[in-house]
N, C-alpha and C positions, 0 to 999 in steps of 0.2 A: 204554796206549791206553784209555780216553782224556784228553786232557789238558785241562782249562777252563783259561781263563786269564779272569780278570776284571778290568775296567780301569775306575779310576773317581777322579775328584776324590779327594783327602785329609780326613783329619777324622777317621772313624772308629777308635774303639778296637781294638786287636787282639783282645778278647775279639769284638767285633762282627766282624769279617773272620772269625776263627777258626771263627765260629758260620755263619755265610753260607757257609765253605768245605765247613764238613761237610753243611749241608743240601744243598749241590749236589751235595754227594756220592753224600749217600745219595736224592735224586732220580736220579743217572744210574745206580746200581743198581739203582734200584727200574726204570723206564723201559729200561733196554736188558738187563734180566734179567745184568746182570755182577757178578764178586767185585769187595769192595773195593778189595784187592790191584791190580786193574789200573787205578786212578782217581787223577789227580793233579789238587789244583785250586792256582792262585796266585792271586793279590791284587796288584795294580802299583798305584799312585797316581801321578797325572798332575796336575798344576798347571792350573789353571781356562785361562790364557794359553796355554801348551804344547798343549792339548789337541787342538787342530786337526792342527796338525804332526805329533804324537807320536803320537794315537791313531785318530782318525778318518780323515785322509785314508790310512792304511794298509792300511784295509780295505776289500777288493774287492769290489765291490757285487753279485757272483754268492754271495758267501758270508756276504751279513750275510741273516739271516732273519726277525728285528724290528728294525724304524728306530726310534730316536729320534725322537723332535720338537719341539727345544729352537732 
């Protein structure tokens, strides 16, 4: 607990994802005063077409906290 999960278009390097994961990391350490031990972040890649379907209309609009505006 807790777990990110980050959803976004394809393209990027795994060294880029890998770097994005650990900063998230170590912001939800720093911000919820947690060990790293309890921090899981992923990385999904979503097709620019798919995107609607697969990622956005999934998310409940009590739980998103920043909107896009694309």
């Amino acid at each position: 607990m807790p777990h990110i999960s980050i959803k976004m278009y394809p393209g990027r390097t795994e060294e880029v994802k890998k770097e994005l994961a650990e900063k998230t990391k170590a912001f939800i350490m720093e911000q919820m005063n947690m060990e790293e031990k309890y921090i899981s972040v992923s990385v999904e890649e979503y097709e620019k077409e798919n995107w609607k379907e697969e990622v956005a209309d999934k998310i409940r609009p009590e739980d998103l906290y920043v909107k896009s505006n694309f």
